[in-house]
N, C-alpha and C positions, 0 to 999 in steps of 0.2 A: 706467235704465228704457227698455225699447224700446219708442219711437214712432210703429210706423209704421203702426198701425190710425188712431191721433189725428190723424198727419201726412196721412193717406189721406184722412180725413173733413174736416179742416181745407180739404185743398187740393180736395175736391170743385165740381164745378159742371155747371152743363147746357152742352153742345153743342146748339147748332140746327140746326149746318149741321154735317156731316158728311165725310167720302171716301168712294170707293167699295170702300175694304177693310174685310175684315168680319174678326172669328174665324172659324176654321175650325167644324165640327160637333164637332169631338173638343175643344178649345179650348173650347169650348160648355161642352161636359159636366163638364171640372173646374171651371168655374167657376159649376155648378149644383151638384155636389157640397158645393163650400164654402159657398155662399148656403142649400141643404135645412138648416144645421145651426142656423139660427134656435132662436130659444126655442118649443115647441110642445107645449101640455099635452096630456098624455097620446100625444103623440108619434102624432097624427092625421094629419099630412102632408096639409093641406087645401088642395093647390094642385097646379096643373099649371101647364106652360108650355109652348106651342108655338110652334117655331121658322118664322119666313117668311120666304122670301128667292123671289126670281127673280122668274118667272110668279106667284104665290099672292097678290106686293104687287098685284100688277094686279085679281085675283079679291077680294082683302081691299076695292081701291078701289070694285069695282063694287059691293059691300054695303055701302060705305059712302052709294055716291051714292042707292043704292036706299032704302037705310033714310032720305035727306032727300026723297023723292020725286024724285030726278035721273036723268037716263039718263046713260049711259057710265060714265066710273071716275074718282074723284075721284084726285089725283096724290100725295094726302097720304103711303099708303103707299112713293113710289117719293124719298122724302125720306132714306132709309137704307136698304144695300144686305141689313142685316139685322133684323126687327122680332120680338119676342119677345112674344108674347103671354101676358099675366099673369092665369092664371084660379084662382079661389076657388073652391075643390071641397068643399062643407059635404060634413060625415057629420050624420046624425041622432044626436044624445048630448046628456042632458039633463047632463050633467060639464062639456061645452063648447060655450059659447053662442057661437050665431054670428059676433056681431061679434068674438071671440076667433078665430075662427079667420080670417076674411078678414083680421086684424089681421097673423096669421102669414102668408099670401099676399103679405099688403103688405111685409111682414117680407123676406120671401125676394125680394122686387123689388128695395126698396130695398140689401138687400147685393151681390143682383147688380149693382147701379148700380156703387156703390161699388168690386166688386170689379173690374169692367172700366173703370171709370174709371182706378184704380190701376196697371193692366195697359198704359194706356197708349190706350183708346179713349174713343171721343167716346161718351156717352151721354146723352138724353135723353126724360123717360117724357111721355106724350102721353093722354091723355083726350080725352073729348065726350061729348055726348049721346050718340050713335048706339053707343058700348058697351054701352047696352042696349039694343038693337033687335032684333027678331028678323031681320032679312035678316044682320045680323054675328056675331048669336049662330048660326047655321044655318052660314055659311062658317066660324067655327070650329069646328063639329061640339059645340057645346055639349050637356051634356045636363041635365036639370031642375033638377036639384043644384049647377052652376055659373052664376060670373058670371064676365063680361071686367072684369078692374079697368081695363084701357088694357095700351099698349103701350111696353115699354123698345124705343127706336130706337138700333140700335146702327153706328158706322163707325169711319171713322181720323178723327183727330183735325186737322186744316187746320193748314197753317201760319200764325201769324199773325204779322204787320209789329210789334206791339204785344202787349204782354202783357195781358190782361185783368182785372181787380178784382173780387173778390167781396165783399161789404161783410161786414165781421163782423159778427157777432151778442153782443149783450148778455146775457150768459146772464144777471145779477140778473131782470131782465125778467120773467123765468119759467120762474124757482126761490123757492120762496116754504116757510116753514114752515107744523107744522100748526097750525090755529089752535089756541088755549088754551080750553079745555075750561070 
């Protein structure tokens, strides 16, 4: 049996702190490639993603500090040399109910995570309030029909002195049958 989706997901984890090497733009793209193949009813592709690097993390911070009421730019953006912005692009279809489809956005996050963790980089996805603000929603050129889910923060991976643990998971926990009728 070849393990190396299981071994992938197994050995998954967040990066906090990052490098300053990113994937390339074209590096990008295969690895959007492979994440679009999610499960997606009726094959609606209800997501975007836009890519931030350079100057834009600086522009991203200022709508960040705007949307708390703050002047200048918060630094959160300049935490990774690449942020990936994760948007849920509803279609109107009474076939596929919203939360299906941002389900599939998240979809497409999450295997992006996975796949560039695998690849060898540091990733970690980031939220807050202010993903729904309009000064964030307006720097990412949102339009009516989308939301920002948060941000995969992507770099190289640090060396570290020490290996780090990730505590397993008990999958009985919750896996459960159905109940008896």
């Amino acid at each position: 049996m070849n393990s190396g989706a299981l071994d992938a997901a197994l050995a998954r984890r967040s990066w906090s702190k990052v490098t300053d090497e990113a994937p390339t733009h074209e590096e990008l793209l295969r690895f959007v490639a492979a994440a679009g193949r999610v499960a997606d009813h009726k094959s609606l592709h209800p997501w975007r993603l836009i890519e931030i690097r350079g100057a834009d993390r600086q522009r991203l911070g200022r709508a960040i500090n705007k949307s708390e009421g703050d002047k200048g730019s918060s630094s959160k953006p300049m935490r990774a040399p690449l942020l990936i912005a994760v948007v849920a692009s509803y279609s109107k279809t009474h076939k596929v109910p919203r939360w299906e489809q941002e389900a599939v956005a998240s979809g497409v996050a999450h295997l992006l995570s996975l796949l560039l963790d695998e690849a060898g980089w540091g990733v970690f996805w980031r939220t807050g309030d202010y993903t729904r603000s309009k000064a964030v929603a307006k720097a990412h050129g949102l339009k009516k029909n989308e939301e920002l889910l948060g941000w995969l923060y992507v770099g190289g991976k640090p060396q570290r002195s020490r290996p780090t643990r990730r505590k397993g998971l008990d999958a009985t926990r919750f896996v459960s049958r159905m109940p008896k009728g």
